[in-house]
C-alpha positions as CSV (number, residue, x, y, z in Angstrom):
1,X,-14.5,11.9,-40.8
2,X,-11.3,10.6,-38.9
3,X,-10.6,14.5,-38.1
4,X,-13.9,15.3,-36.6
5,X,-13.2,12.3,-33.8
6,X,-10.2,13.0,-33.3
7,X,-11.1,16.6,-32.6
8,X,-14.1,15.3,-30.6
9,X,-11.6,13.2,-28.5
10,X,-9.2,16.1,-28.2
11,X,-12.2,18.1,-27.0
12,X,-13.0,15.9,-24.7
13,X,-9.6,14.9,-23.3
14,X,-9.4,19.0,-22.9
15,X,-12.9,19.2,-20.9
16,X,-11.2,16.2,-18.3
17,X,-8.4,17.9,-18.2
18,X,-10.2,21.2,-16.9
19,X,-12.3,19.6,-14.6
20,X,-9.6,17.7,-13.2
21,X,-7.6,21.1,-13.0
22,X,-10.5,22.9,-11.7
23,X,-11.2,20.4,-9.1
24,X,-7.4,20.0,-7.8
25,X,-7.2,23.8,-7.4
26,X,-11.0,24.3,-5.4
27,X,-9.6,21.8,-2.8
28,X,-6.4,23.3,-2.5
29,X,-8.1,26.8,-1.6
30,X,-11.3,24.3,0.4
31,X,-8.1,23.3,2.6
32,X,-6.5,26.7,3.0
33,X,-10.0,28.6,3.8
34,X,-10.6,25.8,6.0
35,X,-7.9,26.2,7.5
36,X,-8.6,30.4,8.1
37,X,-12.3,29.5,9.0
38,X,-10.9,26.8,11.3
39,X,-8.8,29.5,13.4
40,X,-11.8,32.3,13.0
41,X,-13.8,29.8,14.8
42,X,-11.7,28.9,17.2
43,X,-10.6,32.5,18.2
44,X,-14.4,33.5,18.2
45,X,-15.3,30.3,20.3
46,X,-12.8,31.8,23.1
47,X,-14.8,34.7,23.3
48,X,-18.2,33.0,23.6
49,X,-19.4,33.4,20.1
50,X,-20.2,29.8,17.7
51,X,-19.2,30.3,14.4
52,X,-18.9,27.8,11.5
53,X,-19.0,28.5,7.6
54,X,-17.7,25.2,6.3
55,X,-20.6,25.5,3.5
56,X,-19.6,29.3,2.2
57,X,-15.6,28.4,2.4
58,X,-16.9,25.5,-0.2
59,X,-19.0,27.7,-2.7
60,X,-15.3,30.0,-2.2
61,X,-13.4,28.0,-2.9
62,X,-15.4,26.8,-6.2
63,X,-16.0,30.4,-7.2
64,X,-12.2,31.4,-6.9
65,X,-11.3,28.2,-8.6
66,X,-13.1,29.3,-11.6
67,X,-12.1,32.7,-11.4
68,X,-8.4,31.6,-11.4
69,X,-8.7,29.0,-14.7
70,X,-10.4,32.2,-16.3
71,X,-7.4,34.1,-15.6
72,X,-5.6,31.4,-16.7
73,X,-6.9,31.0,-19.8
74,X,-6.3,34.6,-20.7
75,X,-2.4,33.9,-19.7
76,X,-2.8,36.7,-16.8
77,X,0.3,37.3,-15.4
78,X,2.4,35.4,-17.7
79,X,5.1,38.2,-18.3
80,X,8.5,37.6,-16.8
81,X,8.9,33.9,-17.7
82,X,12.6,34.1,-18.3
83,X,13.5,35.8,-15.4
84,X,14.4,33.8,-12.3
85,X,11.5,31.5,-10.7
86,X,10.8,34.0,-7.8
87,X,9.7,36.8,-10.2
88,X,7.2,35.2,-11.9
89,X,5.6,33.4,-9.3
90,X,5.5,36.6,-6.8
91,X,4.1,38.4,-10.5
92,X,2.0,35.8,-10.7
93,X,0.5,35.4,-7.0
94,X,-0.1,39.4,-6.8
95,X,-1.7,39.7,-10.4
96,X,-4.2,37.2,-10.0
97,X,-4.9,38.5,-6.5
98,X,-5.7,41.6,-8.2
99,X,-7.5,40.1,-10.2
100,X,-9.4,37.4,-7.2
101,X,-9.7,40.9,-5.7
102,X,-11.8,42.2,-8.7
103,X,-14.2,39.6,-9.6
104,X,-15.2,38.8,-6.0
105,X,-16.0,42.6,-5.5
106,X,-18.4,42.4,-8.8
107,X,-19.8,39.2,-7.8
108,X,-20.9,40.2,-4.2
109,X,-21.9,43.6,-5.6
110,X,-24.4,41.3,-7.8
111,X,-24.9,39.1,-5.3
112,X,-26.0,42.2,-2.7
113,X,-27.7,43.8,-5.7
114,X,-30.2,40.6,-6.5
115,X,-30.5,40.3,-2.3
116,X,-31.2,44.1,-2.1
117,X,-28.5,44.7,0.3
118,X,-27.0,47.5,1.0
119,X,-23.9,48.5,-1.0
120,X,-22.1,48.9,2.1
121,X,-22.9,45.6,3.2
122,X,-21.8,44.1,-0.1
123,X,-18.5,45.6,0.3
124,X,-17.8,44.4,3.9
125,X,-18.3,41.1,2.3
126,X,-15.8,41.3,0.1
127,X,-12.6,41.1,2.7
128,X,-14.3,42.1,5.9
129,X,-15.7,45.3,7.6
130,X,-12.3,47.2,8.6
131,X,-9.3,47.9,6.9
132,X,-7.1,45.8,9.3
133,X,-9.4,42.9,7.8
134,X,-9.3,43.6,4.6
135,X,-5.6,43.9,4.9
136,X,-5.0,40.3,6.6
137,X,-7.4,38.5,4.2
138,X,-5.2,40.1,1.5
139,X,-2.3,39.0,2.7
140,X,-3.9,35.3,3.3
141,X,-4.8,34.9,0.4
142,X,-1.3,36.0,-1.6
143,X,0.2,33.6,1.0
144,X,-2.4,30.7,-0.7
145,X,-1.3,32.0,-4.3
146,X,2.3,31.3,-3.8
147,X,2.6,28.0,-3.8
148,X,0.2,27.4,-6.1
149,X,2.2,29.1,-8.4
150,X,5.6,28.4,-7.5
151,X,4.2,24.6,-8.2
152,X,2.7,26.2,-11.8
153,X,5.9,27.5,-13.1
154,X,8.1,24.6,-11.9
155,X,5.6,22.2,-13.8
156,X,6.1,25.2,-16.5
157,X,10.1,24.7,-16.6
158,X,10.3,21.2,-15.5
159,X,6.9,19.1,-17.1
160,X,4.2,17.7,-15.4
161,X,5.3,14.5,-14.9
162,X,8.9,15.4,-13.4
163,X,7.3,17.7,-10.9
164,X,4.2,15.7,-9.9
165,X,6.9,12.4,-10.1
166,X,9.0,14.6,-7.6
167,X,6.5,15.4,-5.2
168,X,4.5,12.3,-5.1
169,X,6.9,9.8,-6.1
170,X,9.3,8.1,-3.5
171,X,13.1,9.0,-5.3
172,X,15.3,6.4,-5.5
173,X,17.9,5.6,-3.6
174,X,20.9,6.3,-5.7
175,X,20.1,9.8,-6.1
176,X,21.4,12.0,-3.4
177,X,19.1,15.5,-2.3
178,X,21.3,18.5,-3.2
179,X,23.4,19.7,0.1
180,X,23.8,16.2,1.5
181,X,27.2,15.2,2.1
């Protein structure tokens, strides 16, 4: 009896965990689409045209999220864990944009499918309508993935609490910050 609670709390503990992990990781990639929709707009408004898609950079941002635990939880991109931090994370950030890459393409494919759009159309949607587009959304968003995942694999070598402790938590004084005199 004592084993199926304590699985039940471990289960539970687990779900919090996700969600919490989940949520973290949808803001992060809400702030840096922002950030890109922010510009769009802004180069768009200087040639005359209103544009704002603060709603679709939200659903994004979810969908991604969840697309990125999934990958996750299949330890994507998890080779190369003894080599020096930069090889992982740059293995890391271009697998799961590979993989970003391929689940957006079969979700706006279903997407266009259930809208009866065209299947050019659904494409465009996937990184934009020309090449040079697609090509500067790629290179966004593996410029998003890498610090994301140069914070994963530190909190990998490190532990949670010593990375999150470093980042959020004011050091004290006696410790000096490498390369000060």
């Amino acid at each position: 009896m004592i084993g199926k609670s304590a699985r039940g709390a471990s289960l539970r503990h687990k779900a919090v965990e996700e969600l919490k992990e989940f949520l973290l990781l949808a803001v992060y990639l809400y702030i840096c689409l922002g950030a890109l929709i922010f510009m769009k707009s802004a180069i768009l408004e200087a040639a005359g045209i209103s544009y704002t898609a603060w709603g679709v950079a939200a659903v994004k941002a979810l969908i991604l999220a969840k697309f990125m635990l999934l990958g996750r939880a299949f330890h994507l991109g998890e080779l190369h864990r003894d080599l020096p931090l930069i090889w992982p994370i740059l293995f890391r950030s271009a697998t799961f944009l590979i993989l970003l890459l391929i689940l957006t393409t079969i979700e706006e494919l279903l997407v266009g499918f259930f809208h009866s759009r065209p299947l050019a159309d659904s494409i465009a949607h996937i990184a934009g309508p020309t090449l040079m587009q697609v090509l500067a959304t790629l290179l966004f968003m593996f410029l998003v993935l890498l610090p994301y995942f140069a914070f994963s694999c530190l909190r990998e070598v490190l532990g949670d609490r010593y990375v999150i402790r470093l980042f959020f938590v004011e050091r004290p004084a006696g410790i000096p910050v490498q390369g000060s005199v």
